[in-house]
Structure formats: structure tokens, C-alpha cells
N, C-alpha and C positions, 0 to 999 in steps of 0.2 A: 504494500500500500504506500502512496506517497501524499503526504499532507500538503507537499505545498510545487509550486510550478516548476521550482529551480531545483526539487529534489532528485527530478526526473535525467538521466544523464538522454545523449540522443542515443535512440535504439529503434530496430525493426527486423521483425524477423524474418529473416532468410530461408526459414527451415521450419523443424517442430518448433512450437512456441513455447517459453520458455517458461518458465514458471514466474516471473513480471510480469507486468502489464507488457502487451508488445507494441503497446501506440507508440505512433513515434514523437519524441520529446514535443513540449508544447514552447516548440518553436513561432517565430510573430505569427504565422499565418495560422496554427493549428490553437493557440491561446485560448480562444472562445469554445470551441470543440472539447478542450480538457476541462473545461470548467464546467460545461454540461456534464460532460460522463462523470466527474465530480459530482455533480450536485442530484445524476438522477441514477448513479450503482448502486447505491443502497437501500434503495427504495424496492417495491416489486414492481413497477410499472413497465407497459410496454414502449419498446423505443423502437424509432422507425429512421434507419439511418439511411442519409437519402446521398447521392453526388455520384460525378462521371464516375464509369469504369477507368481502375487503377487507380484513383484517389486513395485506396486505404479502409475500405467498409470494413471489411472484415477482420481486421486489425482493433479496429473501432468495439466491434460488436464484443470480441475477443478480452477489452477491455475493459467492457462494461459487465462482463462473465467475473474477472479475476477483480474489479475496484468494487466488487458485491458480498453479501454475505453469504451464495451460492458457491464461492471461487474453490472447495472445495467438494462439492458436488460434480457432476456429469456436465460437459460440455458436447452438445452437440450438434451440425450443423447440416443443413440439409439445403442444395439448391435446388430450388424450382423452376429450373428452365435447363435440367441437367439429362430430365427423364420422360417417357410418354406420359400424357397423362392417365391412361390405364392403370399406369405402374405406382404414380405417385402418391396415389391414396391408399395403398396399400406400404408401402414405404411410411407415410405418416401416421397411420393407426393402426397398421400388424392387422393379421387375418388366424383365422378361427380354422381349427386343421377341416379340412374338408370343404373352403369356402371354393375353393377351384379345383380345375385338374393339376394332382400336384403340391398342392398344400398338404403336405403329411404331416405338419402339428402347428399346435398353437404359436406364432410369431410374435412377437411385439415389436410394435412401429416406435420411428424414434422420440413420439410425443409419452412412451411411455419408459423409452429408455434416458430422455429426458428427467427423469422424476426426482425433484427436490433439486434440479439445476436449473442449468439453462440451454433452450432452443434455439438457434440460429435459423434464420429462413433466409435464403441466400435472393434474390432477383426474385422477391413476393411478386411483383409487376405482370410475373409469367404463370403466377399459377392458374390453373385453367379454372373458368367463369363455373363449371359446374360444380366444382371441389370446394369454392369459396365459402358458401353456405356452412359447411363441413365446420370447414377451418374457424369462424366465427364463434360458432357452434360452443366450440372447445374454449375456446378465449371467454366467449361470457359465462358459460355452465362448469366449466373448470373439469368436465368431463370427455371422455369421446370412448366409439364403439370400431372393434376389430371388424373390418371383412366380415361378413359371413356370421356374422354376430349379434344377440338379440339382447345382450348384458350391455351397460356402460361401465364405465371403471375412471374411478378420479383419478385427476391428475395433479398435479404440484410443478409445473412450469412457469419458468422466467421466460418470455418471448420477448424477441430479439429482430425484427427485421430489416432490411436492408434492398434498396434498389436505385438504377439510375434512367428510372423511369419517372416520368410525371403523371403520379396518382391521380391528381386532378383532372385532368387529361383524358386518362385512361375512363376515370368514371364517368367523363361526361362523352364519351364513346358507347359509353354500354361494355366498354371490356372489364371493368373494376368495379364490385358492387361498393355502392357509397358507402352502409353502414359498416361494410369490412374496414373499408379506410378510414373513417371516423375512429374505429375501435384501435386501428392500427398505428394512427397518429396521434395518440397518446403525448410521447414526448421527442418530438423529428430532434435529428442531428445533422446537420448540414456540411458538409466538409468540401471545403472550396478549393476550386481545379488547383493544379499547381502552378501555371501561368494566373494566378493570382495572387501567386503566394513565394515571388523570385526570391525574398532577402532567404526564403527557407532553404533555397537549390545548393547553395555551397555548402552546407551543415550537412545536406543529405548525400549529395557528391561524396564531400571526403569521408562521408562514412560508408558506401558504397565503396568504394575505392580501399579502405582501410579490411574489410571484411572481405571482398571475396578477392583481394590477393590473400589474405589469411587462405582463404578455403584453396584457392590454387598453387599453394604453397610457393606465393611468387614475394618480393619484396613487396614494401611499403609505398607506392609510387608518387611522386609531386606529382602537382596540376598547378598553373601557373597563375594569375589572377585574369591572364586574356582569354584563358579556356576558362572560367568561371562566367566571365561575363557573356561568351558565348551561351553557356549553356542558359543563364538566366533570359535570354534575350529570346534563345528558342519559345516557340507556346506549346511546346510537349501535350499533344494530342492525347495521348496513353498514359499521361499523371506521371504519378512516380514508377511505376510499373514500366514504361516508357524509357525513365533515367535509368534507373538499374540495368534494363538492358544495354543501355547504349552506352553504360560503363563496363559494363561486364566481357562488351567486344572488344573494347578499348585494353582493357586488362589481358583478354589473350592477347590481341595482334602485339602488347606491348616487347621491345626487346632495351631500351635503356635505360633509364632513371627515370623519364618523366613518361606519362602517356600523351598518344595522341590521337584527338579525336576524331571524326569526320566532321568537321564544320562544317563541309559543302554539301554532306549529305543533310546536314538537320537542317541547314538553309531553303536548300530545296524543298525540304518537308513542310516546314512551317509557310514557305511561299506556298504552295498547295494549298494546306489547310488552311492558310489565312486566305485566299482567295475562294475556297468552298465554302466558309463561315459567311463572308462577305455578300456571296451570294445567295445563300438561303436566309438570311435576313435579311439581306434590302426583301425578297420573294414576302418572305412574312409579314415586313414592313409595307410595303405596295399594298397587299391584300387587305390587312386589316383598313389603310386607308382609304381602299375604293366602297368595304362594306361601310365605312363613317360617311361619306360621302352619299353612299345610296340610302342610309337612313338620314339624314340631316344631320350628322354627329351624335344623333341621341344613343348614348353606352345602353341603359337600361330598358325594362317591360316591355311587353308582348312588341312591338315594334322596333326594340333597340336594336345593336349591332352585336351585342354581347348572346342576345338566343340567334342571331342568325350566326354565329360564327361558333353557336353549342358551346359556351363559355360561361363560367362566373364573370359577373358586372365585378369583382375584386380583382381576379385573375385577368380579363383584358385589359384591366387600368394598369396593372402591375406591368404585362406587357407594353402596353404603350408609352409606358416611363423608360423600360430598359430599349426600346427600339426608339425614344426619339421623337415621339409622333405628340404635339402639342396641339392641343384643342381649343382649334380656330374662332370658338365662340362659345356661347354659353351655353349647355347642353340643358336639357329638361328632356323629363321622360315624358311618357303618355299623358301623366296627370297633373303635370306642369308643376312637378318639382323640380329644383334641379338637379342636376349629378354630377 
């Protein structure tokens, strides 16, 4: 356990998790994130840790297992978007011997091999529309039933989930039942790309760098301050999962004291992705302006731009702030409030 910010040295694991926390140090960008998992490990609530792939979810979740008073109980983790759905409900609550062809005994799922820990749901965003119900189920009854099975059996779960999906989104698609996400976001953790989080890239660098020359039994390697700034300057698409690798090459190809990188490779990448970014938002940006334009700017009720566009009137103003788009005049809904 660590009481305080600075107690944390930088770490991440590489491998099996260690018996620490494995978040990585609450460096500037990560600060706010430790202070959640601080303030909501010891509690029972469910956490719904949200941010790109390769951010660090799972580290996250991991953390919130071992900063709890479960941290010696079962950790276990399950992805949802890993398995068919046939199989995944069986996976999550074990089946009863004779429930299939092939079931020769009683199973238990990991919601019961969970018991008295904690559950990880890996990319909830995928689990299939029919299983939700289920899943719910178990989160507010604190029960759930095997395959093939006419018994419940309680249960004693921490739930933990994690996706880099937009719930919001998804539910106003009809793919993500609302009151699943409601129960699910509980208490969100948001963990911000790493191209928002540069001063953190050199901390995480040289410890990448420090570690798996350790594992490749190679020296200790410099890195000069012109390849830090490089790397800072990248917008690493793939988070940290992205840096690791692309220290990792570095460290084989290395043969002298210092490594070196592909600068002209992450240039080119980042020109890429900053030009695909580029262009699916101005696309976003355009659209949402022409549905303003064909309502008269009205955001809200049965005429606004917010149900033509199958949105929260919160969630399009949010968008319209992060895309830029200022409202030309003074909006009023239907019944001539304004908005």
C-alpha cells in the first residue's frame, strides 16, 4: 500500500504482476488517476475504467484489486471481446454437468471463482446485447445461475471494468443496455492518451530502457535529450504499449552505448495519424454543423439536432466544445427555453 504520491517509485509490469501495485508511478499526467484509485480501492464499488487501447486499463484495474481490502483474495480477469458469444456465458457462470454435449460435471465460471475478490471485465463495450441482462443480473442480486441450472448461488464480487469504447455511444445505438451502464459507471477512471501526457514519456523511456536491457541481459543504454524530445513530440497512437515496443526494437538492433531510434519511422507514423485524426474530425465537425444548421441551431426536444444525431443534448455540447463549433446565436428548444 502507498499513503502518499511520492511513495510510489516508477514501475510497470512487464510480466507476472508483482505483488505492488503495478500502476505506473503517479507521474504529472497519471496524478489524478492515483488519486481516484486512492480514494475508491477500499471501498466495494464498481469502477469502470475507460481510455484508448494501450493506455494502461488493466494495470489500472490491477491496482484497484491490490490498493483494496480484497488484495488478498482471487484476482480474476476475463475479456469480452476475446471469445464467441456462445462460449462467454458459460465462461462467466460455469454450467451444470449435463447442461451440453460434453459437460461431464459441475464447472464454475469465473464470477464464482471470483468469490471474496475481484473480477476484471476486460473490453465490457463487446459483450454481446443478449448476455447483458445476465451480467446486471448478478451486479444488482449479488447472485447468478450455472448453464443448465435451476439453483442461484451468491456471490461476493469486486467488479472491475474497463473499455475504450464510448458507452454513451454504444447505448444510444441500441448496442449497450442503458441501465447496465448506469450500474457500471459507478465510479469511471479516465486515463489520458499518452500524447497528453509528454512530461511522463522520458520517466517511462528510461525505465523501459532500464528493464528490458535487464531482461536481454544487455547493458544499461543512454538516450540523449534529442531522442527524448523526439519521442515526446511523437502522438504515439498505441499509448505506452506503442513506447515499449518501439524501445524494445531499439534495444535489440542496439550495438554501442547509446541506442538509436527510428525517428523517421515515428515521423512518418505520426504524419499519418495526424492526418487520419485530422480528417475524421473536421468529417465529425462538418456533420454535426450541417445537422445545426438544418435544425436552426436548436441542440434540444423533439426537433433539436441532439435526437437527430441519436445523442445526449450533454454529450453533443461536450462534442461541440472539443470540435470547435460555437453557436452562432441563441439556441431555444421547442418551448422556447433556451439551451
Amino acid at each position: 500500500m502507498y499513503d502518499d504520491l511520492n511513495d510510489l517509485i516508477p514501475t510497470i509490469s512487464t510480466g507476472a504482476v508483482p505483488s505492488a501495485s503495478p500502476l505506473i508511478c503517479p507521474t504529472p499526467g497519471l496524478r489524478s488517476v492515483w488519486r481516484s484509485l486512492k480514494m475508491v480501492a477500499p471501498t466495494n464499488s464498481v469502477v469502470l475504467i475507460l481510455g484508448e487501447t494501450g493506455t494502461g486499463k488493466e494495470l489500472v484495474a490491477r491496482a484497484v484489486h491490490d490498493e483494496s481490502f480484497r488484495k488478498h483474495s482471487r484476482y480474476v480477469k476475463v475479456n469480452c471481446s476475446a471469445m464467441p458469444a456462445g462460449l462467454i456465458e458459460n465462461e462467466l457462470f460455469g454450467h451444470e454437468r449435463g447442461a451440453f454435449t460434453g459437460a461431464l460435471t459441475r464447472t464454475d465460471g469465473r464470477f464464482q471463482q471470483a468469490h471474496g475478490g475481484t473480477l476484471f471485465l476486460d473490453e465490457i463495450g463487446e459483450l454481446p446485447l443478449e448476455l447483458q441482462p445476465k451480467l446486471l443480473r448478478v451486479l444488482q442480486e449479488k447472485e447468478c445461475e450455472r448453464v443448465g441450472g435451476g439453483r442461484t448461488t451468491p456471490v461476493d464480487v469486486r467488479v472491475v471494468a474497463a473499455t475504450n469504447a464510448d458507452l454513451e455511444q454504444l447505448v444510444c445505438q441500441r448496442r449497450f443496455r442503458s441501465d447496465l451502464f448506469y450500474r457500471l459507471n459507478v465510479f469511471p477512471i479516465l486515463i489520458p492518451p499518452l500524447r497528453n501526457r509528454q512530461d511522463d514519456i522520458p520517466l517511462l523511456a528510461r525505465h523501459f530502457i532500464r528493464t528490458i536491457s535487464s531482461r536481454m541481459n544487455k547493458e544499461a543504454y543512454e538516450v540523449t535529450d534529442e531522442t527524448l524530445e523526439h519521442l515526446r513530440r511523437h502522438t504515439w497512437p498505441g499509448n505506452v504499449r506503442e513506447l515499449q515496443n518501439v524501445i524494445e526494437r531499439a534495444v535489440i538492433r542496439a550495438s554501442g552505448s547509446r541506442l538509436e531510434f527510428p525517428v523517421e519511422e515515428l515521423a512518418a507514423t505520426a504524419r499519418q495519424t495526424g492526418a487520419t485524426r485530422r480528417t475524421l474530425a473536421e468529417a465529425e465537425r462538418n456533420y454535426i454543423i450541417d445537422v445545426l444548421k438544418e435544425t436552426n441551431f436548436v441542440v434540444s426536444g423533439p426537433n433539436g439536432a441532439a435526437l437527430r444525431l441519436g445523442l445526449p443534448r450533454t454529450t453533443l455540447m461536450a462534442r461541440m466544445q472539443k470540435l470547435g463549433i460555437v453557436q452562432r446565436k441563441t439556441v431555444f428548444d421547442t418551448e422556447g427555453s433556451p439551451r
